[in-house]
N, C-alpha and C positions, 0 to 999 in steps of 0.2 A: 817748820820752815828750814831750807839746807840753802846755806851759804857753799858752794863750790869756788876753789880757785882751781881751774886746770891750766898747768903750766907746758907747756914744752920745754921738755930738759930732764936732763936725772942725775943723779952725781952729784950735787948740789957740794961747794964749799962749805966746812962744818959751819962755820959764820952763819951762812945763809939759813941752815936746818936750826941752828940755835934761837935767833933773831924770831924768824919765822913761826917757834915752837913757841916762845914765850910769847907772844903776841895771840896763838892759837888757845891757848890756854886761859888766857884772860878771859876770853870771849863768855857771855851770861848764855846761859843753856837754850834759851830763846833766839841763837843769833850764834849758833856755832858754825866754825867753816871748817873747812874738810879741804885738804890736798889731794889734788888728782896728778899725778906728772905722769906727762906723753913721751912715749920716747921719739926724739928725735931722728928726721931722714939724715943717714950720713950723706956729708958733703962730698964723699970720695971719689965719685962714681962719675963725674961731669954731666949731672943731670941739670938741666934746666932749672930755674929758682920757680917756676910756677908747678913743674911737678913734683918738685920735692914740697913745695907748701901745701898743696893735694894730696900727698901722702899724710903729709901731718894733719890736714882738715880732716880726712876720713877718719884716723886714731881722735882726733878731740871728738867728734861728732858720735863716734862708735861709745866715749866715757862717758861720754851724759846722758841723763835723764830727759826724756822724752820732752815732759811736762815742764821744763825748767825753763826761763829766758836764759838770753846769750845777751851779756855783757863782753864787747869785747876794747880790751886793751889798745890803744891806740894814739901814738902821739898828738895825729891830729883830730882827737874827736873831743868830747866835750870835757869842760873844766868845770869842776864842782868846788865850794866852798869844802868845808869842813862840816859846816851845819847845812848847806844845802845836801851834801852825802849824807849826812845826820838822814835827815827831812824822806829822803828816798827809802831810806834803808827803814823807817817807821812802816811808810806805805806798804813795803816787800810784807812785813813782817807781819801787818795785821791784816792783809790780805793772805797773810801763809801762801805766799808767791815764792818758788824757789829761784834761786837764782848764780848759773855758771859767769864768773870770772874769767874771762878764757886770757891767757898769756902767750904770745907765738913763741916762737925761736929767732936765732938769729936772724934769718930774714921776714920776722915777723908774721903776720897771719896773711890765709888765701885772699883775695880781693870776697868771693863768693859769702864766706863766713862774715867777713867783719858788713858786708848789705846786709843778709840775714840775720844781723843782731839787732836787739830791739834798743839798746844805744852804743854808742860809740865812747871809752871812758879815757880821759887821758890824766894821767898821774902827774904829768909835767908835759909844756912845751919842749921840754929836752930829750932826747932818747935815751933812755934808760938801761944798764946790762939787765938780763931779765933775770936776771935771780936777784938786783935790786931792787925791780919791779914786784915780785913775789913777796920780798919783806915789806915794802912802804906799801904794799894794799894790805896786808895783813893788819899794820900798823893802824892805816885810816878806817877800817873795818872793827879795827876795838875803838880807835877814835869816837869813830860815829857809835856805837855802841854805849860809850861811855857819856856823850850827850844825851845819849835819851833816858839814860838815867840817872842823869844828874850829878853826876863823878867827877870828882874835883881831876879828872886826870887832865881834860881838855879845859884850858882855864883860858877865858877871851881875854 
């Protein structure tokens, strides 16, 4: 089973690649995740915000895996507990269901992608910089990892 996070972004702040790395590493060999980053449409050009999201949608859509769901990142999509993420991420695993984390860019994901995903995942009702976002999914992805095995790191 492959855990994907595909981010839109590159350059990342050391912070972010560090945060990110120790979190990636924790992960139990049954439930590793893999970074993918998109490079971003530059803003310079006065392109419209829907065709430069088009550009980014084809780059995430061209990085994944055929056979994978599409999780996508989204302020306004669904709130998961800690143990109800736990609870999902069992299912992924023992169905050996891949599964892409997709992260937009600054102006976030196509409308097109985030229908086409099979759910909508919000980290917070707040909006997030995304290379926030990229470290606190990393985080709740060992989280949940660490409840299904019973690891004192998630303590209720």
């Amino acid at each position: 089973m492959k855990l994907l996070i595909a981010a839109v972004g590159q350059r990342m702040p050391r912070w972010v690649d560090e945060a990110y790395s120790e979190y990636a590493k924790r992960m139990p060999r049954s439930a590793r995740i893999e970074l993918i980053e998109i490079r971003p449409e530059p803003r310079t050009e006065g392109k419209p915000i829907a065709k430069l999201l088009e550009s980014e949608c084809a780059r995430i859509q061209a990085a994944l895996p055929e056979d994978c769901g599409v999780i996508a990142l989204d302020e306004r999509g669904r709130t998961l507990t800690s143990a109800d993420f736990a609870r999902w991420l069992a299912r992924r695993i023992d169905g050996g269901i891949d599964a892409a984390f997709v992260i937009g860019g600054p102006d976030g994901l196509a409308p097109h992608l985030k229908e086409r995903a099979e759910m909508r995942l919000a980290l917070s009702a707040m909006t997030l910089p995304h290379a926030l976002a990229r470290v606190l999914l990393a985080e709740q992805l060992y989280r949940a990892a660490s409840i299904l095995q019973n690891h004192p790191y998630h303590r209720q």
